[in-house]
N, C-alpha and C positions, 0 to 999 in steps of 0.2 A: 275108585271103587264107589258104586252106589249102596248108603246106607238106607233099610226103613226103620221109622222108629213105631213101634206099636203102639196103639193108645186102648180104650175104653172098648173092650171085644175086639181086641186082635194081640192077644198075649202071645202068641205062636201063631207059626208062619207054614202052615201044614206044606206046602208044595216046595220047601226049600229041603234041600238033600246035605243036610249037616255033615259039614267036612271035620269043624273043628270047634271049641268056647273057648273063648278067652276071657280068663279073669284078669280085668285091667285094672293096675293102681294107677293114681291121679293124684296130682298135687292137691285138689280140691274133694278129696275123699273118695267114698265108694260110688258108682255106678248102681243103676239100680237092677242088674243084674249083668251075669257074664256075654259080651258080646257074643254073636250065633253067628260062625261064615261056615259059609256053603254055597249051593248051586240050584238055579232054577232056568231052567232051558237051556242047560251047561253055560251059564252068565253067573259070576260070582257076585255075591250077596253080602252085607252083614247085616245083623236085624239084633232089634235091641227094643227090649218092652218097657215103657214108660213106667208104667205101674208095678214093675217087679214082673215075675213069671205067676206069681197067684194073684196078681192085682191088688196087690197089701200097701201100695203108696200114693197117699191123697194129693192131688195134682198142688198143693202149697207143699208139700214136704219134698217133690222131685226134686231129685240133686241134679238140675240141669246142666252146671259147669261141668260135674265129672260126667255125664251121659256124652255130652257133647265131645270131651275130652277125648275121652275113651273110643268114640267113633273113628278121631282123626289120627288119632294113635295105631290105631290098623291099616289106614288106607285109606278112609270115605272121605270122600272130598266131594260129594254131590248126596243130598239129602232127599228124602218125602217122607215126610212125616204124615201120619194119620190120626186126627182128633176128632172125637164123638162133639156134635152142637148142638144148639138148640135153636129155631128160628125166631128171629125176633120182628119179622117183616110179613108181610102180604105177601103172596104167590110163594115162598117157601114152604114146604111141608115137610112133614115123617118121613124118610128113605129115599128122600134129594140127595146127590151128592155134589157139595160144596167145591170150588178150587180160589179163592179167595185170591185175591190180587192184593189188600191194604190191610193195615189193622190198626188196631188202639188198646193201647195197653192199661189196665185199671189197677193191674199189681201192686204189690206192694211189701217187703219186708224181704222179697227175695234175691239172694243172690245173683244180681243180673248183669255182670262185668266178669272177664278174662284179667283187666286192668287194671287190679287195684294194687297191688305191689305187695300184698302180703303173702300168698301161698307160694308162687314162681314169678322167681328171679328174672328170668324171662320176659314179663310181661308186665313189669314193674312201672315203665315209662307209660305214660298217659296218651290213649290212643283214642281219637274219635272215627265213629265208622260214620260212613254213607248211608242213612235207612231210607230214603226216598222213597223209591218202592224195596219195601221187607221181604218181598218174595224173590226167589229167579225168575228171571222173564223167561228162560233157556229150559231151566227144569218143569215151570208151569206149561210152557209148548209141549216139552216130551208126556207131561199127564194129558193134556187133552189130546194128541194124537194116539197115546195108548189106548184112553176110552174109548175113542172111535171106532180103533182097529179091534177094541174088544166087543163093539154093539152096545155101550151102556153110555147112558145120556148123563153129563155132569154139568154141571151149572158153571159157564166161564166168568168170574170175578165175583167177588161181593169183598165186607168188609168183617172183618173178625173181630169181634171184643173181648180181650182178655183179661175173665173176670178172677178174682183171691181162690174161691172157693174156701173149705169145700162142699159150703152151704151150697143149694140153687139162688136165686135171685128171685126179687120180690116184682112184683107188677109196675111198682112205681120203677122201677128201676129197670126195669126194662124195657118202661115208657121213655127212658132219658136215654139209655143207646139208641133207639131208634129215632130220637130228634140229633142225637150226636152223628147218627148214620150209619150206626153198625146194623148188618143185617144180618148175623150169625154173631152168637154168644158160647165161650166154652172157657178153661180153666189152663188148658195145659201151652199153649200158642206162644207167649213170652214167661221168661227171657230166653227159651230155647230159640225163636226163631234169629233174636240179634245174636246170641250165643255164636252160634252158624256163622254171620255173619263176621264177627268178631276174629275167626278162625279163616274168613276168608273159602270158606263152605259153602255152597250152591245150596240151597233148601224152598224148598214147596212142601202145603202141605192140602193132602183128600180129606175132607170135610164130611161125613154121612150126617146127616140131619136125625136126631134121635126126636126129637120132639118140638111142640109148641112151645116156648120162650112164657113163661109165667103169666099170667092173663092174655094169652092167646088162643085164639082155636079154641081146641078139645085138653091147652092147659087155665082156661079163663078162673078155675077156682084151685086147682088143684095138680102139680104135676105128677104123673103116673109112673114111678118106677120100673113096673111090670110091664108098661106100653112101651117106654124106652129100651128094654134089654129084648122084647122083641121085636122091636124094628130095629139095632143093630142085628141081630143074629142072623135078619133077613136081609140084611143091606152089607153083609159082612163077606161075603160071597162073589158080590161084585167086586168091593174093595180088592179084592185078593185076585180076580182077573183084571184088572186094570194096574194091576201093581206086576203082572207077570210080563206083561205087554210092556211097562215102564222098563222093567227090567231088561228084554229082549233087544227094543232101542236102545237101551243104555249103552249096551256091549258091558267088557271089564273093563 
């Protein structure tokens, strides 16, 4: 089953035809809201909002292990995840949409292991994953053929930086990702993507570009709240035909 996870303006999934919520328990606590399946273009779905359903959880408090959890516990075994970013590079702008190939992880204090032997018995024994490339090659194919077939131009590869949050990022610091080579900055990207991984979960994830990266562009003194929640609101629209198309390919 293909799961989405919602992010930053996509707390609900209007085109999905709710069958059923599942409130899932987890060895590693609550989820951050009840799993959503259903149907869209009679292709079953689960959808699950990062943020909670009112957007009340700051991308260091998501309980990633139970979101993930909870995914696999239904069926999802193939992931796309959707994260709001920021550009941190030249030719990137407002209402790009991102498909990122690499990432780098700046995290820190979070939960970021299935492995550690305390919650489930299960997974107690010390397991190292493969992260070479952190994305599916398999599930990043089926986004960009979805785009395609939906008309909406998305950006093949770049690199992610996955910063604490839930502060934004200062100018110096944004000068250092991009001598490090990230060219897209956001908050929520690990430990959910090795999470995925760790479970043996297929995961890509669609990128919308909310704004310029802290001393860039039209952010050079100041980042605009109000700029970034309307250029998702306008880029949010695509998101959600490029996710119907994903889902079409997917089959169940």
């Amino acid at each position: 089953m293909l799961g989405i996870i919602g992010g930053t303006g996509l707390t609900a999934f209007a085109d999905l035809k709710i069958t059923r919520r599942e409130i899932i328990r987890t060895p590693y606590g609550e989820p951050s809201g009840p799993v959503t399946l259903g149907e869209v273009s009679g292709r079953t779905l689960a959808f699950l909002p990062r943020h909670g359903s009112g957007h009340t959880i700051p991308p260091h408090a998501v309980n990633y292990r139970a979101n993930i959890w909870a995914l696999h516990s239904v069926g999802v075994r193939n992931i796309v995840a959707v994260s709001a970013v920021g550009s941190t590079t030249p030719g990137l702008n407002s209402g790009d949409i991102v498909l990122p190939d690499q990432l780098i992880d700046y995290t820190y204090g979070r939960k970021h292991t299935f492995f550690d032997g305390h919650e489930c018995q299960e997974l107690a024994a010390v397991k190292h994953v493969d992260f070479t490339e952190p994305y599916s090659v398999e599930i990043r194919a089926l986004c960009l053929q979805a785009a395609e077939r939906a008309k909406i131009h998305m950006i093949n590869g770049g690199v992610y930086a996955a910063m604490q949050g839930p502060r934004l990022e200062t100018a110096a610091e944004i000068n250092r990702l991009e001598r490090d080579g990230a060219t897209i900055v956001g908050m929520t990207g690990m430990p959910e993507c090795a999470l995925a991984r760790e479970l043996e979960m297929r995961y890509a994830a669609i990128c919308p570009v909310a704004n310029h990266a802290a001393g860039r562009g039209d952010s050079r003194h100041e980042v605009s709240y109000e700029e970034m929640g309307k250029t998702l609101r306008q880029t949010i629209g695509q998101i959600c035909s490029i996710i119907e198309q994903v889902v079409i390919l997917h089959g169940d």
